[in-house]
C-alpha positions, 0 to 999 in steps of 0.5 A: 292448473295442468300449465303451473309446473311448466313455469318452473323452467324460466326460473331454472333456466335462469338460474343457470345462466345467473346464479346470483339469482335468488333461486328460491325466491323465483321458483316461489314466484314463477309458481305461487300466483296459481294458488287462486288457480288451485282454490278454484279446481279443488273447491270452486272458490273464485274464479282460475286468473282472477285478480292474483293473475294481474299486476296487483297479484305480483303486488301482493305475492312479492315479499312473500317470495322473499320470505320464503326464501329467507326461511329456507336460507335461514334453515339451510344456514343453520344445517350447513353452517354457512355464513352467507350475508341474505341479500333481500334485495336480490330476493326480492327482485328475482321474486319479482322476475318470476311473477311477472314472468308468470304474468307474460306467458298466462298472459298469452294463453287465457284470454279471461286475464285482467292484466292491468286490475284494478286499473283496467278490466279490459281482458283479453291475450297480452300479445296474441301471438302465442298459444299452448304449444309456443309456451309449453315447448319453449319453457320445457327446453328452458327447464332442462337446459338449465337442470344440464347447465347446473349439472355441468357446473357443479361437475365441473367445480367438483373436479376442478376442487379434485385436482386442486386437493391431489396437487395440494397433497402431491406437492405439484407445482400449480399454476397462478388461478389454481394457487388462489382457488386452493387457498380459498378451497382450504380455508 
């Protein structure tokens, strides 16, 4: 679907704001329900917002959000040797945020989506307020606002673990939060 990437910028936006989101988990659910999209454009199979567009979709998709993300947690735990706890609760909810985030803004745009299946066949716009250009613009802001927030925090993080090691190794005196950091910076 040429609206998919555009998905990706609810979930790193907030990231950006939360970081204790599972990132993974909701950037894997803001997009996976397009795979039935994807079927349908490469082999005709199925119909572009079929049943994974609806609430049973974000049903099905939910663990596999949260297995994703523990694989790739498990891979990067053992190249970096972290020794993070994997909280599969969070993963699963931030992979619940991203598949209904999907659910609300492709509820908008295509009016063919069975929002309630199996409950209710009923199709039609979630809202009917929005169109192509009222999603598109907002989540393209979104992604790179959160890319910008996440640069600054990481440059800021890595200045501030900068100026704790110069003092450290000058011998200056710090002040009382720099003194905790450092000892967390050292161990």
């Amino acid at each position: 679907m040429p609206f998919t990437p555009y998905h990706l910028g609810f979930g790193v936006f907030l990231f950006s704001i939360c970081p204790y989101i599972d990132v993974i988990s909701i950037l894997i659910g803001t997009i996976i329900i397009d795979i039935e999209g994807i079927l349908y454009l490469l082999f005709k199979i199925g119909v572009p917002h079929g049943f994974t567009h609806s609430m049973l979709g974000v049903m099905i998709y939910f663990l596999p959000c949260a297995f994703f993300s523990w694989i790739f947690f498990k891979i990067l735990q053992k190249k970096s040797k972290l020794q993070i706890r994997f909280n599969w609760i969070l993963s699963i909810l931030s992979g619940l945020l991203g598949l209904v985030s999907h659910i609300i803004f492709d509820g908008n745009l295509y009016p063919e989506m069975m929002i309630l299946y199996p409950f209710s066949t009923k199709t039609g716009h979630i809202f009917g307020i929005m169109n192509y250009q009222t999603i598109v613009i907002p989540l393209t802001t979104m992604f790179f606002v959160g890319v910008c927030i996440i640069f600054v925090k990481i440059v800021l993080r890595f200045k501030f673990k900068i100026n704790l090691l110069l003092s450290y190794n000058l011998k200056l005196p710090l002040k009382a939060e720099e003194q905790l950091s450092l000892e967390e910076v050292t161990n």
